[in-house]
N, C-alpha and C positions, 0 to 999 in steps of 0.2 A: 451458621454463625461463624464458622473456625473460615470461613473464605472470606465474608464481610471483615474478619480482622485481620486477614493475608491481606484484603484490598488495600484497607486503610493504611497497614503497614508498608506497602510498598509505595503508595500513596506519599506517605511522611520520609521514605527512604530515598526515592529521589528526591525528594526537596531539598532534604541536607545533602547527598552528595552533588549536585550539580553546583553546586558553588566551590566546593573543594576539586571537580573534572573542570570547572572552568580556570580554575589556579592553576592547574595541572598543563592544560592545554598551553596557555600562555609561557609557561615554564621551559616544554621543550620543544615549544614554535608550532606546534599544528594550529593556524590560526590561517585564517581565511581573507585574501586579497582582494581588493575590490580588482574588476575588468571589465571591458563592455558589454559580457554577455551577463551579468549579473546584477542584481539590484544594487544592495547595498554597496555605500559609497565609503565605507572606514574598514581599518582592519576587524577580523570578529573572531574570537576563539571557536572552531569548530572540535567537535572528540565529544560534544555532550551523547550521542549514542551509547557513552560509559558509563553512564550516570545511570541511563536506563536500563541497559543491563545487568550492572551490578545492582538495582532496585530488583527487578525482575529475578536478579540469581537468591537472591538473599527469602526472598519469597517463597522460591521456589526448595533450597533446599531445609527451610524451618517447616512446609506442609509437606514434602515429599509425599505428592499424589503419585497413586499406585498403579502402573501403566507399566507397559514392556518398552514403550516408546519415550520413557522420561530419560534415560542416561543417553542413547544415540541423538535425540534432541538438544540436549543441553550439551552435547559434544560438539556437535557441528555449530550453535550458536558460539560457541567460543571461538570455535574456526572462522567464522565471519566477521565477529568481534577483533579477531587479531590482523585480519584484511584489513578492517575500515579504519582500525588506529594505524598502520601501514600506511596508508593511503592519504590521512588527512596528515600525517609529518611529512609522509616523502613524497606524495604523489603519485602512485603505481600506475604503472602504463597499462591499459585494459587488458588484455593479453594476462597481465598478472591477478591483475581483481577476476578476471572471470575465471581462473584457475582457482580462489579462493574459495567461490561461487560454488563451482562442480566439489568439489571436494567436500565441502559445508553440505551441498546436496547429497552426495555420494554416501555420505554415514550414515541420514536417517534412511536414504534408502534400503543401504544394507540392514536398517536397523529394522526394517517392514514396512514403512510407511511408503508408501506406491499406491497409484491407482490399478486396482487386480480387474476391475469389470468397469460397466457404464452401466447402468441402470435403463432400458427404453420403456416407451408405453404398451399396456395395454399386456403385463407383466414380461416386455422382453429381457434379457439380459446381453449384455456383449462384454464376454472374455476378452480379454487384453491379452493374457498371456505375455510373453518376455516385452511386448511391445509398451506395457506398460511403465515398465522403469527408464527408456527413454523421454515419453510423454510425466511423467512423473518430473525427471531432470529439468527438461524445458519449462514443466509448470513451476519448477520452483528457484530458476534464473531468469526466467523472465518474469514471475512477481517483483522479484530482486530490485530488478533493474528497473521494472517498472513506479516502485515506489520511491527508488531514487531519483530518477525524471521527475517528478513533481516536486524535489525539495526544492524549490525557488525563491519562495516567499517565508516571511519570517511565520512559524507555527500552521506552514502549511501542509508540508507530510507528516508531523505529528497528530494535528488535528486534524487529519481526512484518515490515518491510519487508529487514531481514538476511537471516531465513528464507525469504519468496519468494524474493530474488538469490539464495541458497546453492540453490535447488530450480533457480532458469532456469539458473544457469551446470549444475547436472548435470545437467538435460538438454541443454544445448548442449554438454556434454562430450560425451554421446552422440551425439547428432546428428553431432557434429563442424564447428560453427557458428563459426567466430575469432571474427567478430565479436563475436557476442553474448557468446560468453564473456569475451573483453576487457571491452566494456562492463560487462556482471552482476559478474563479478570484482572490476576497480577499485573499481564503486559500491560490491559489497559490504565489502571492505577502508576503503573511506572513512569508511562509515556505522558498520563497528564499533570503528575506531578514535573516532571521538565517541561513540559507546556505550559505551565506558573513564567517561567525564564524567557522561553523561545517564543510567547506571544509578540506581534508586534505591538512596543518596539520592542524585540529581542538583544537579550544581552548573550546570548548562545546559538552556534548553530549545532543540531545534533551531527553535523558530517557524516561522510558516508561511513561512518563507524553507526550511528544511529539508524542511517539510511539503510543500508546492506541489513542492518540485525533485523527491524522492523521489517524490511519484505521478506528474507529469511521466516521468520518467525511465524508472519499473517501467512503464505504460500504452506509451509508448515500446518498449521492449526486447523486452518483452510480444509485441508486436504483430510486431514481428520476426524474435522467434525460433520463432512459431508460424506463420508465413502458409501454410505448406504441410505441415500435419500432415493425415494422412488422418481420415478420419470427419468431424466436426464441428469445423472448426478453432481458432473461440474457446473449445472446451468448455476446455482444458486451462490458460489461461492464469485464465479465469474460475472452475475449481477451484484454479489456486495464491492466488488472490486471495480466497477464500471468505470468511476474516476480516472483511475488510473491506469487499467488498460486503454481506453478507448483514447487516454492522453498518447502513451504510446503506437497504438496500432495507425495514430492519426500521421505521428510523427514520422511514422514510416512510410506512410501513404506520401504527406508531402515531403520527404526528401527522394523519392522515386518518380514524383510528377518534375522535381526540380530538380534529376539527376543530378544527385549528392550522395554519397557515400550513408550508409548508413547512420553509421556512427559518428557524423557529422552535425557538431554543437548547433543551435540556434536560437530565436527569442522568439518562437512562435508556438511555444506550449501555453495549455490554457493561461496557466496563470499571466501569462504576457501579454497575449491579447486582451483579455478585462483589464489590464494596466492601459493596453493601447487605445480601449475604448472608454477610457476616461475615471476609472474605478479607481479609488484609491488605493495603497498597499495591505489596508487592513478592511476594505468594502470588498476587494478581489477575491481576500482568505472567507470571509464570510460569505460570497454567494456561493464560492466551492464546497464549503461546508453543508450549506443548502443541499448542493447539488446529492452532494457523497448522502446526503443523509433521505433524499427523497430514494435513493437506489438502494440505501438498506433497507429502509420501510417497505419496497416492493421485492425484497429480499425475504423480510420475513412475512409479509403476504402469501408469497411463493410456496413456504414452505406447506401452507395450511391449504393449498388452493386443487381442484381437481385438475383432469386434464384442459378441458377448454381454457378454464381458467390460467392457468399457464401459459398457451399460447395468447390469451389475451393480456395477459404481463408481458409477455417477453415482445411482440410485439409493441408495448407502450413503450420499452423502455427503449428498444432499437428506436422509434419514431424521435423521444427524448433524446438519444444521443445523437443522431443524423442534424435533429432540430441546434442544439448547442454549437453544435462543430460548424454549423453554416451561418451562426450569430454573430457569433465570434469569430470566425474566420480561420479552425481552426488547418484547414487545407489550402486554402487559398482565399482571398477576399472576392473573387469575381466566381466560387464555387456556393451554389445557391440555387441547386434543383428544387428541393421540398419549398423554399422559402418562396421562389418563383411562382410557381404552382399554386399557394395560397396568396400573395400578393395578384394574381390572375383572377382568383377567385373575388376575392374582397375589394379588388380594386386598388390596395392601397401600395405606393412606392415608396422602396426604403431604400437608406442610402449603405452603401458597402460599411463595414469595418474598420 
């Protein structure tokens, strides 16, 4: 009952602050420009990621759940926190956001939160050893970044990052995890209490003050509440994540087919192609919500599932993501092996993207 009431309060917490971070944003200009690569067309106050935050902190320190990992967590969220307010007034050159990044990483790691083994079938284990605090790092800059990629649309890294929390806390209901469920809980009540504001049409965007804390946070949690799942122990957190990794790993693929620098901006992430293919801006957020929420359900399938059963998920879900990316067009519009192959079968021709 004492976390149904953290929920509900964090719930009611950002509601009332994201109207007082929306005042705030507008005040000392962290507000967000329309330009070609972006939807909206007016200026918009970005910094609601503060709102959630401070919903989430206010939560977090009236339950004060009993962990070794509660103060190095809630240190580096502040480190992130103080990136993404950076970032949405001044605009930090990535160079400096990913300094913020490793560093916000850097604490909990010192603090123990690292991947120590991997879990194999058939009771193997694989020690990581020191390897693990690098692979730790990576997994949790590149969630980072990865949930920032997806903020495009109004309520759309909010609400795909909802659905992952709403998928960890029920598996840490199962499990029987406090912590994590505290954690996932609160976050998730904070973040949809601003998702009241940031639906479309949004009067806020969380910016990468929101952006950065939320993948922070899920990368975090993540990582916690799976360290000792039998089989393959990252597979489960990296199928509730699928969204948004496979937005980015896509995005990497095609700016390497279309030798482009990495970190080279464009308007070919999912969310733009469902705009390209005729979806509206709030039909686009909704089929991705689908998407995210069919990858948590075979998330928490996972958990319950034997071995075969496992690779017959993970299989579905690779076949599901290959199938999406070739729909959409998320590599290129003329890339359409699997789609080929069934259109050979069935006879039927489709037209590109």
């Amino acid at each position: 009952m004492e976390y149904i009431y953290m929920f509900l309060g964090c719930f009611i917490a950002a509601i009332l602050l994201t109207p007082v971070v929306k005042k705030l944003a507008v005040n000392i200009g962290a507000v967000d420009k329309p330009n070609q690569r972006k939807v909206h067309q007016k200026i918009m106050p970005r910094l609601g990621g503060l709102a959630i935050y401070m919903a989430f902190l206010i939560g977090m320190l009236v339950s004060m759940p009993d962990s070794p990992y509660f103060w190095p967590i809630l240190t580096g969220a502040t480190i992130i926190i103080i990136t993404g307010v950076l970032d949405d007034m001044y605009e930090l050159s990535a160079k400096v956001k990913l300094l913020g990044q490793i560093a916000a990483a850097s604490v909990v790691i010192s603090g123990g939160v690292y991947v120590e083994f991997i879990n194999l079938p058939w009771d193997g284990v694989l020690q990581l050893g020191l390897l693990g605090v690098p692979l730790t790092l990576l997994w949790i800059v590149g969630i980072t970044n990865a949930i920032n990629l997806i903020d495009g649309l109004d309520g759309l890294a909010a609400g795909v990052s909802s659905i992952v929390l709403a998928t960890i806390t029920a598996i840490a209901i199962i499990d029987g995890n406090m912590f994590i469920i505290a954690l996932a809980s609160m976050l998730l009540a904070s973040t949809l209490g601003f998702l009241f504001y940031n639906f479309n049409p949004a009067s806020i965007f969380m910016g990468d003050t929101g952006a950065l804390f939320l993948g922070y946070m899920i990368s975090v949690v993540s990582l916690l509440g799976f360290k000792s799942v039998t089989l393959f122990s990252l597979l489960i957190p990296i199928v509730i994540l699928a969204v948004p990794i496979s937005d980015t790993f896509f995005a990497i693929i095609r700016r390497l087919v279309h030798k482009q620098p990495l970190s080279a901006p464009d308007k070919s992430h999912m969310h733009h192609c469902f705009l390209r293919m005729g979806y509206s801006h709030k039909k686009s957020v909704l089929v991705i919500y689908g998407i995210s929420a069919f990858f948590g359900l075979a998330a928490v399938v996972l958990t319950q599932s034997t071995l075969w059963g496992t690779v017959i998920i993970t299989l579905v879900v690779l076949f599901a993501i290959e199938l999406i990316a070739e729909l959409v067009g998320l590599i290129h519009a003329e890339y359409r092996p699997v789609l080929n192959i069934i259109d050979r079968i069935t006879g039927v021709r489709r037209t590109t993207p």
